[in-house]
SERO-4910 file (N, C-alpha, C, O; in steps of 0.05 Angstrom, whole numbers):
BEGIN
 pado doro    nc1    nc2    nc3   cac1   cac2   cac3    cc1    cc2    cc3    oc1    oc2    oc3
  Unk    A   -287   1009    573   -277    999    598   -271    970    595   -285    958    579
  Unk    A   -252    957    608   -244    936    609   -245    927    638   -254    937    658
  Unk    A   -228    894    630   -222    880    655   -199    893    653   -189    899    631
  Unk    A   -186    901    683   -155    916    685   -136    889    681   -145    866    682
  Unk    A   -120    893    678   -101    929    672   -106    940    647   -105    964    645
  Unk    A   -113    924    626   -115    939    608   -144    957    597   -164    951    610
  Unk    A   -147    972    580   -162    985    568   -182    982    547   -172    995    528
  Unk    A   -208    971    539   -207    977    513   -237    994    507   -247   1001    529
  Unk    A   -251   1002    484   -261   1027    477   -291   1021    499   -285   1004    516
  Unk    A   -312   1028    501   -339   1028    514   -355   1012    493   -372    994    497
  Unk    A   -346   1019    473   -372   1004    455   -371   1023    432   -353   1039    435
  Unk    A   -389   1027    405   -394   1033    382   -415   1043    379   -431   1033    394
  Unk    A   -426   1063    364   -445   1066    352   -446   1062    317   -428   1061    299
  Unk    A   -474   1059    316   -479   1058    287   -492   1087    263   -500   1089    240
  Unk    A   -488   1103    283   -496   1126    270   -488   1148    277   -474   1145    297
  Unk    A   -491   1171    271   -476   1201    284   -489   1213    318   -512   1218    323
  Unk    A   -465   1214    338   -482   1222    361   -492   1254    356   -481   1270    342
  Unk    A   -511   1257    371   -528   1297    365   -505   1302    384   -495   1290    403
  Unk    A   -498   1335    364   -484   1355    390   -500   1382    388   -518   1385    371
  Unk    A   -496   1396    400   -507   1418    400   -488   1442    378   -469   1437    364
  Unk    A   -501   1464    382   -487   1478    363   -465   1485    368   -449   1490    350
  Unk    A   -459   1489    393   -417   1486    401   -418   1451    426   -430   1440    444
  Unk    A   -393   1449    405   -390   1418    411   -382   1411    436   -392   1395    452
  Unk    A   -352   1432    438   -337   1429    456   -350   1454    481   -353   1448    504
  Unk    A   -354   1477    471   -359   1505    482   -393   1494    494   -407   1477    484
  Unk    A   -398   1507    511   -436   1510    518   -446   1514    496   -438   1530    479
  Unk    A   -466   1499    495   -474   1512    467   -520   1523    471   -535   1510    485
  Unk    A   -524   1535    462   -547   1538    465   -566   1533    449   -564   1528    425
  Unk    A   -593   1536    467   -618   1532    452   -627   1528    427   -643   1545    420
  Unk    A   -623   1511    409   -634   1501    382   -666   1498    377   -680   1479    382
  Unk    A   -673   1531    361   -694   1530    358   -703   1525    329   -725   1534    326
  Unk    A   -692   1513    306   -700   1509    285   -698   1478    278   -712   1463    291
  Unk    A   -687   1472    265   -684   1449    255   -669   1427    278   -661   1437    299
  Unk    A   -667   1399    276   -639   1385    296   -619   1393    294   -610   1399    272
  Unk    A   -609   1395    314   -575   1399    306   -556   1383    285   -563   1360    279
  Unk    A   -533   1394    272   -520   1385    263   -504   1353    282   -487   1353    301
  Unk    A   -513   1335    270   -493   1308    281   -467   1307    282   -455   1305    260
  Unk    A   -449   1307    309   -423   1301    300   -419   1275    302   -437   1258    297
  Unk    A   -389   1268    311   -373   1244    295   -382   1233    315   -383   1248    334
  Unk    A   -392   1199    319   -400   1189    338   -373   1172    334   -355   1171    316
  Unk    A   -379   1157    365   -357   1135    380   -365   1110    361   -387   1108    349
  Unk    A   -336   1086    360   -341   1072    341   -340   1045    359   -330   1052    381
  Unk    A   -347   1013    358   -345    987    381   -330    972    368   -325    970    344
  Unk    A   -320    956    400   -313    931    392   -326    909    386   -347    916    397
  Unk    A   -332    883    375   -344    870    363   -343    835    385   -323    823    392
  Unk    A   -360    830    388   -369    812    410   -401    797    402   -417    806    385
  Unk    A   -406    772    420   -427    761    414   -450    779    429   -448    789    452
  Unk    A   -471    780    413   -498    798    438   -506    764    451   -506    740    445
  Unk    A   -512    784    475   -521    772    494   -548    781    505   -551    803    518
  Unk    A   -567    764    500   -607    765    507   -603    781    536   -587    775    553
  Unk    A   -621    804    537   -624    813    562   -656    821    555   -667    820    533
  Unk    A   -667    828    575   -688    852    586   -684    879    572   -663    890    567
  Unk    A   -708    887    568   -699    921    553   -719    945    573   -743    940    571
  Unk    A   -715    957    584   -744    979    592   -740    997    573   -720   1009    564
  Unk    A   -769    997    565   -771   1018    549   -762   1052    558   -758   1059    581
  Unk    A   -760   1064    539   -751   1094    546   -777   1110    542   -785   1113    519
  Unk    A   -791   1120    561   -822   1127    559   -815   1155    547   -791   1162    548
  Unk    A   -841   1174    534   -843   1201    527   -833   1218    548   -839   1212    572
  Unk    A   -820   1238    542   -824   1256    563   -825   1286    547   -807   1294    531
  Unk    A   -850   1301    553   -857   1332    546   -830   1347    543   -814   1341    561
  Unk    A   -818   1369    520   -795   1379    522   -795   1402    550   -816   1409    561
  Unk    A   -776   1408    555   -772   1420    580   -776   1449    573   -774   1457    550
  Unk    A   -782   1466    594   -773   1497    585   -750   1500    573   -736   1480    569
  Unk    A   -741   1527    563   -715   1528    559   -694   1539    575   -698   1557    591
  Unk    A   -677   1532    571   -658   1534    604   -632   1548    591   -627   1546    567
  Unk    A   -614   1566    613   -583   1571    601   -564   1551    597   -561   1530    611
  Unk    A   -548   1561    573   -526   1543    573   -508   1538    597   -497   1556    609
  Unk    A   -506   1508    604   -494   1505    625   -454   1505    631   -440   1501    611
  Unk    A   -445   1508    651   -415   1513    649   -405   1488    636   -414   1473    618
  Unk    A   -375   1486    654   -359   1458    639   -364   1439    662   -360   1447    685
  Unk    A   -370   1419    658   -375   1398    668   -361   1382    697   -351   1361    690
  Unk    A   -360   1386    712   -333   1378    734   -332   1360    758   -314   1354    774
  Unk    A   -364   1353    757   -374   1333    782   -394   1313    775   -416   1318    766
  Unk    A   -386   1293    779   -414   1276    779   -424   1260    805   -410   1246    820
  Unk    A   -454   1265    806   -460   1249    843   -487   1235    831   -502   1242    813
  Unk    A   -484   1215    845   -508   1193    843   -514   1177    864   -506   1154    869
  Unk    A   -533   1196    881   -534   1179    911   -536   1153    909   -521   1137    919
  Unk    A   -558   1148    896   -575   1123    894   -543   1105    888   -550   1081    888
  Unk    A   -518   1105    885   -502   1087    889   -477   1098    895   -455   1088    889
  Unk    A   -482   1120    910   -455   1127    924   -436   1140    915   -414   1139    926
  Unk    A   -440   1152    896   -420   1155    872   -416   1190    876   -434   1206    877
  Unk    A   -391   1195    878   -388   1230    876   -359   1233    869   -343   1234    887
  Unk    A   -354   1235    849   -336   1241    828   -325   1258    811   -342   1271    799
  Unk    A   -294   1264    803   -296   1286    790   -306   1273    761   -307   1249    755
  Unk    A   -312   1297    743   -324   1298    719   -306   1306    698   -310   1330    695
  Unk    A   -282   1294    677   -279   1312    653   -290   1311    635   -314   1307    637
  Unk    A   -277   1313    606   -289   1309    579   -263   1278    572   -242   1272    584
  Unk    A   -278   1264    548   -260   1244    540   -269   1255    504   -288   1267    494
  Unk    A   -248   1243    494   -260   1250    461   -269   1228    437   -291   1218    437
  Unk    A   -249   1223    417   -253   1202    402   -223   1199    412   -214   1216    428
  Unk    A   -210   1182    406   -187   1156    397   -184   1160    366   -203   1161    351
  Unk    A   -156   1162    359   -149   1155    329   -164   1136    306   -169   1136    282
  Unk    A   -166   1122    327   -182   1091    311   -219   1097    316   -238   1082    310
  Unk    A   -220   1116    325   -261   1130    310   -271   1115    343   -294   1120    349
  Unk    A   -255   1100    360   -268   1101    387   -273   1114    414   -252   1127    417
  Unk    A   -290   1117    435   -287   1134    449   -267   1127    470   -264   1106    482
  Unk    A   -254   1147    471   -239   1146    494   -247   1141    523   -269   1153    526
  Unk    A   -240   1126    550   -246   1124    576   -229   1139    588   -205   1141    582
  Unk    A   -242   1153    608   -234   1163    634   -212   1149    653   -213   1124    653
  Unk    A   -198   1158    664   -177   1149    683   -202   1130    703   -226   1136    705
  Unk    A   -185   1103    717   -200   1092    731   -204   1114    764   -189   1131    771
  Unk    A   -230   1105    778   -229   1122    785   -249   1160    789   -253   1176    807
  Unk    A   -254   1156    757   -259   1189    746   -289   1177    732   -298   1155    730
  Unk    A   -297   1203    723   -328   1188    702   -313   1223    679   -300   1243    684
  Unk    A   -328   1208    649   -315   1228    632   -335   1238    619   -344   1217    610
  Unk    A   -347   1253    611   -365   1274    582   -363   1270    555   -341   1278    547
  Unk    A   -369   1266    547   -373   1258    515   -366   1283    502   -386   1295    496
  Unk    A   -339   1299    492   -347   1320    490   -351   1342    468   -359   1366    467
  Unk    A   -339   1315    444   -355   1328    416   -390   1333    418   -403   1346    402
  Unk    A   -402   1317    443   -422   1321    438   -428   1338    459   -409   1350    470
  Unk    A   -462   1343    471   -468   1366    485   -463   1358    513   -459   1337    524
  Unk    A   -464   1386    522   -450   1389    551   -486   1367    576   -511   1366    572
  Unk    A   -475   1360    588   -493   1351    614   -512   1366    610   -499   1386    618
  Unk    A   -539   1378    603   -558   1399    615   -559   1413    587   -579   1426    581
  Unk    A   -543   1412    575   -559   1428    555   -570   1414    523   -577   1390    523
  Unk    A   -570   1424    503   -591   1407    494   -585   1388    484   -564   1390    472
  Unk    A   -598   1364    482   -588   1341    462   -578   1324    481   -576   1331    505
  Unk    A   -568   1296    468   -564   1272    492   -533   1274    498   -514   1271    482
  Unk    A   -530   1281    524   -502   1275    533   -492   1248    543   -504   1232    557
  Unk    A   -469   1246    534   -457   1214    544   -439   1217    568   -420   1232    571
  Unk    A   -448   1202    581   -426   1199    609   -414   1175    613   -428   1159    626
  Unk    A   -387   1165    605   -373   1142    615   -360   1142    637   -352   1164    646
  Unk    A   -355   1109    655   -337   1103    675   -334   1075    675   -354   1061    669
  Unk    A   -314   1064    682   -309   1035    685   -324   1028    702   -334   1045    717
  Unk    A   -330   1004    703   -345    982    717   -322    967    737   -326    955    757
  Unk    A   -299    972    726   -282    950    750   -247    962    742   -239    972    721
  Unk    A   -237    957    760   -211    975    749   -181    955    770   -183    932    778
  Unk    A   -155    976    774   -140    952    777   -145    948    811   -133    927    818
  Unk    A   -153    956    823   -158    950    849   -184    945    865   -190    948    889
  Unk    A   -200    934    835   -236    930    837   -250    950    822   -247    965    803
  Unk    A   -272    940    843   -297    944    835   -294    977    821   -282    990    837
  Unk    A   -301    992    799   -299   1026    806   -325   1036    795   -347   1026    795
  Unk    A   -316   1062    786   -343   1077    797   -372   1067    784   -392   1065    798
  Unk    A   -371   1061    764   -398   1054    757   -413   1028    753   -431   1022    738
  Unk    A   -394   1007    779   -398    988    790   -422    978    790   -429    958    777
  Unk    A   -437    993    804   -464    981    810   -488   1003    787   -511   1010    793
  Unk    A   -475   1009    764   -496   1032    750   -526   1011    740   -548   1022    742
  Unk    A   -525    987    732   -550    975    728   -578    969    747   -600    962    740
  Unk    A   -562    976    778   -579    979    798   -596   1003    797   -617   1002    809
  Unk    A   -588   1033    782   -609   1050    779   -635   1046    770   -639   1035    748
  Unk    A   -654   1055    784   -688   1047    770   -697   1087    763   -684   1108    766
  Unk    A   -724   1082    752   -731   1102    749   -742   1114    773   -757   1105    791
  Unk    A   -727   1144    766   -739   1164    788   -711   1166    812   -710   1174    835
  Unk    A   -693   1157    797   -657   1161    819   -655   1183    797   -660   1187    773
  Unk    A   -643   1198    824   -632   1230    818   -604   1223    799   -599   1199    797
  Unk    A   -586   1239    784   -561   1246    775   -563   1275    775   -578   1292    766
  Unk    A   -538   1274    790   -528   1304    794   -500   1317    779   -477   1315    787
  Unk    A   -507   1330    757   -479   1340    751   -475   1374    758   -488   1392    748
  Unk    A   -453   1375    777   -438   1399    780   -418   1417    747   -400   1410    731
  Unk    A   -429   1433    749   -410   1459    727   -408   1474    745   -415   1474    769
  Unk    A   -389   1499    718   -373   1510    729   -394   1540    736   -386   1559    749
  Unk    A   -418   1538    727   -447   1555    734   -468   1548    748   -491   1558    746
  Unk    A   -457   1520    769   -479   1504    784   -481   1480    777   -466   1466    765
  Unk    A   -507   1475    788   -513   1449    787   -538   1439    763   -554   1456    755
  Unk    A   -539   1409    752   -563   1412    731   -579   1377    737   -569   1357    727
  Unk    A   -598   1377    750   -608   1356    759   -623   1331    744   -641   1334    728
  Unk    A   -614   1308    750   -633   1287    721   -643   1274    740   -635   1274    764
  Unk    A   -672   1257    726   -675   1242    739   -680   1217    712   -691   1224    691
  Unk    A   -669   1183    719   -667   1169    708   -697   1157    699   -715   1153    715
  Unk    A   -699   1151    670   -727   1140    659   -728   1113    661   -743   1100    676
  Unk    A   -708   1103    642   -701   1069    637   -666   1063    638   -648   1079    633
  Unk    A   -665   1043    645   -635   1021    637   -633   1005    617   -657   1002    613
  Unk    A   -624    994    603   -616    959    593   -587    960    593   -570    978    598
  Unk    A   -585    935    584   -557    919    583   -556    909    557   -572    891    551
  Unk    A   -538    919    538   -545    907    513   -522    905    494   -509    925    498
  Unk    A   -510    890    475   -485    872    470   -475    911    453   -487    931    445
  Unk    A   -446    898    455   -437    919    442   -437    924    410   -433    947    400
  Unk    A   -442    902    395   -446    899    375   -481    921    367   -484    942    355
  Unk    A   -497    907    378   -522    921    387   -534    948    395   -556    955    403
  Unk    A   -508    965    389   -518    987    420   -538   1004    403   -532   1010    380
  Unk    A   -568   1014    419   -591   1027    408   -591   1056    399   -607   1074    404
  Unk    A   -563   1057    384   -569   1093    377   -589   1104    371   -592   1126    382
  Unk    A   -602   1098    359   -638   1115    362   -647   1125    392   -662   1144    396
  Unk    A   -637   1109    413   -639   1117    435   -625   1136    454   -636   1155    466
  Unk    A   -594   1127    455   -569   1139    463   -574   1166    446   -574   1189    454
  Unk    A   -579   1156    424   -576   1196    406   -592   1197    392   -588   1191    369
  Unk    A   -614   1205    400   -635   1219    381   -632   1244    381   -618   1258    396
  Unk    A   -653   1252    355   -639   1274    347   -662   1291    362   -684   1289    352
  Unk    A   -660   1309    385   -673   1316    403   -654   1332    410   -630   1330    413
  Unk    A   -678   1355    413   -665   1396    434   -667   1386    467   -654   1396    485
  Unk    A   -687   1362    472   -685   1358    494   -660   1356    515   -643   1338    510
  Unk    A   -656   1367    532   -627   1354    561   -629   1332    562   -646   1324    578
  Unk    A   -617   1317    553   -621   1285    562   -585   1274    577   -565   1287    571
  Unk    A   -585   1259    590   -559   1242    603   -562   1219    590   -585   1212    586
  Unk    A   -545   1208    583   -534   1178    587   -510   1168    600   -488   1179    601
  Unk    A   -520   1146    611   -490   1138    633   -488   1111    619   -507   1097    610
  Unk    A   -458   1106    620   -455   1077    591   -430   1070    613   -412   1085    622
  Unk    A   -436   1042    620   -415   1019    630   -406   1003    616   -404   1013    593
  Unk    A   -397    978    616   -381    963    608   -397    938    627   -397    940    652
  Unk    A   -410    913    613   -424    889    630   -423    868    614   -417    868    590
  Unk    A   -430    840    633   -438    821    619   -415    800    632   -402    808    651
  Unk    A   -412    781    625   -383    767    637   -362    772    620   -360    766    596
  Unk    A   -346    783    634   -321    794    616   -300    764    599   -314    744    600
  Unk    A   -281    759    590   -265    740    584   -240    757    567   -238    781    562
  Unk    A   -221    733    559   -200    749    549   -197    776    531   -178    792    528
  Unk    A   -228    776    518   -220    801    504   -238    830    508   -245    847    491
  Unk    A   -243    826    539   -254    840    555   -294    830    560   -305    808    563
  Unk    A   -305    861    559   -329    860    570   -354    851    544   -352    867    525
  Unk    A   -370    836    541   -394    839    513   -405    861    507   -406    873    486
  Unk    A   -418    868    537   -437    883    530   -438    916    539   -418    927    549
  Unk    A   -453    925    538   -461    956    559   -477    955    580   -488    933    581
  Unk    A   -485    972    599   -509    981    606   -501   1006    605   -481   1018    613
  Unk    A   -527   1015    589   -539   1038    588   -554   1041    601   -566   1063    600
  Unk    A   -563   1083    628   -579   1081    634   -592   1110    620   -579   1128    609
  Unk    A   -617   1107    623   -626   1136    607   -639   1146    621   -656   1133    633
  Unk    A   -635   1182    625   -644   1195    645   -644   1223    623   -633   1227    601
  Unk    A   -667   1244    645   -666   1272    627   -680   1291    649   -694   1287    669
  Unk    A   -670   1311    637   -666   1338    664   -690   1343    672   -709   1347    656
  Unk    A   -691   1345    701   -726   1357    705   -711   1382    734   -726   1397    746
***
């Protein structure tokens, strides 16, 4: 996400994001080993900027649940937010693609919202006619609902921790561990932007209960 009008990637990782065993398709229950890693998103390069971190506490793995549909809504009372949902992919150049301003998008080499392993959810922070949807996402604390709608219902999160942290920096051990667990991530675009857009992220981290 960028300052508008123009575009540029969310940020980078430094290692492979987890998908489940169908990337694009639902994929189910991984009872042996981690999943195979696919191709993670690649960043732009910027100074880090000192923030605050909350830790991402334990949480017990969940029962096991059905594979969930395709992804098509996202709601987040706690800031107003109710949105359609697609998938975004990689970019030629190994970065992730953003959602239309406006829209929030699915990570979707990797796993679907709800089922196992960490899903990524992007949206701009500010777009050409303001503020957009995931404007105010650093205001989530722990224990705000996320709601994502499929095409088999609904699959409920509730948020653990946030930070804000340079794009250069971003904590893949956290964003993607290699975990059967449902987990969400919601990834913005922060920090004071300047000509060659935004520094940093906020990331918030949440997982299905």
């Amino acid at each position: 996400m960028t300052r508008p009008p123009r575009r540029r990637p969310l940020g980078r990782s430094v290692r492979h994001a987890v998908a489940g065993l169908a990337l694009v398709a639902a994929a189910t229950l991984v009872t042996g080993p981690p999943p195979t890693p696919a191709t993670p998103p690649t960043a732009t390069t910027t100074a880090p900027v000192p923030v605050e971190v909350s830790a991402v506490p334990t949480v017990s793995p969940p029962s096991p649940q059905p594979p969930v549909g395709r992804p098509v809504r996202l709601r987040v009372p706690a800031l107003d937010v109710d949105v359609a949902l697609g998938p975004v992919g990689l970019a030629p150049d190994g970065s992730m693609r953003t959602p239309d301003f406006g829209l929030a998008g699915w990570y979707a080499p990797g796993p679907r919202p709800g089922d196992p392993g960490p899903a990524v959810v992007v949206a701009h922070v500010h777009g050409p006619d303001g503020p957009d949807v995931f404007r105010d996402l650093a205001a989530l604390r722990p224990g705000d609902v996320v709601v994502v709608e499929h095409t088999r219902g609904t699959v409920r999160f509730l948020v653990d921790a946030s930070e804000q942290v340079a794009k250069t920096a971003l904590p893949a051990e956290r964003i993607w561990p290699r975990t059967t667990r449902p987990l969400l991530r919601l990834v913005t675009c922060a920090g004071t932007p300047d000509d060659r857009g935004y520094p940093d992220n906020t990331v918030v981290y949440a997982s299905r209960r």
